[in-house]
C-alpha positions in Angstrom: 167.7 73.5 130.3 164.4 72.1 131.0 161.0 73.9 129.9 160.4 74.4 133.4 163.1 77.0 133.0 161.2 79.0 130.2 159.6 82.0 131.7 160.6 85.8 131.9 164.8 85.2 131.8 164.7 85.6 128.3 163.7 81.9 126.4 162.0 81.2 123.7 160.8 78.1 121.8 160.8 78.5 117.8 158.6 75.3 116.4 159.0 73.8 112.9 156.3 71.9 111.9 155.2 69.4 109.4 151.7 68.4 109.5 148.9 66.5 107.7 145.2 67.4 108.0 143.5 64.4 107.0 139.9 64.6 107.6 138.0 67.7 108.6 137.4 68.6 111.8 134.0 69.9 113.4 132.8 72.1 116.1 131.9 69.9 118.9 133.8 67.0 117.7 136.7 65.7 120.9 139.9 65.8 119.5 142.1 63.5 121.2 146.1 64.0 121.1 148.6 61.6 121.2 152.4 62.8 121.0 155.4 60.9 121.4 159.0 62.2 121.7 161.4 61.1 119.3 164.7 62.4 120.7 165.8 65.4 122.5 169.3 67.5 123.6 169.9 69.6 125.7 168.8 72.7 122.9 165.9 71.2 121.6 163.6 68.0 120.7 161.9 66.4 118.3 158.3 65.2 118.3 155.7 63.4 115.9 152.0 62.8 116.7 148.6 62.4 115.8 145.1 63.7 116.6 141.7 61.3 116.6 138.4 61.9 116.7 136.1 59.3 117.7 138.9 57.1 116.8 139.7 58.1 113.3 142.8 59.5 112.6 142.3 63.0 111.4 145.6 65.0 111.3 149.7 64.0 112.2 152.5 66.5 112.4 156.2 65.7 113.2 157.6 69.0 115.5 160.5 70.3 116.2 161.3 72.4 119.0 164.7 74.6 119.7 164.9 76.6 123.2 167.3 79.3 122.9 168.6 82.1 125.7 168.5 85.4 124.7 169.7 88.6 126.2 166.7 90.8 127.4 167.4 94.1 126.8 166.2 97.3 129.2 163.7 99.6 128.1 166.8 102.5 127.9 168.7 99.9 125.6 165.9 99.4 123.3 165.4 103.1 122.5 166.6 104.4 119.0 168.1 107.1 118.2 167.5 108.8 114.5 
């Protein structure tokens, strides 16, 4: 599955993350991204990266990403009964 595929057929994309905030952060301040991917399957991926501000590191996470198929259920099948 590729996440052009995520939309209304019922995926979803469950994150853990592990991040690092290093320096504080600003309004008005350009924060500049830079991730790489690490390895991926055909469920999931796994990602680490950093943010920069005028070229100083100020936070790094590692993420990991799972893409799952669920089924959707109709509005009559999500009704409960007491």
């Amino acid at each position: 599955m590729l996440l052009s595929d995520c939309g209304r057929q019922g995926t979803f994309v469950i994150g853990g993350v592990k991040a690092k905030f290093l320096h504080p952060v600003t309004p008005g301040d350009q924060l500049v991204y830079d991730v790489t991917l690490d390895s991926a399957v055909r469920t999931g991926a796994l990602f680490h990266g950093h943010a920069e501000v005028d070229g100083k590191k100020v936070a790094s996470c590692e993420l990991l990403v799972a893409i799952a198929n669920y089924a959707v259920a109709s509005p009559a099948e999500e009704t409960v009964s007491v």
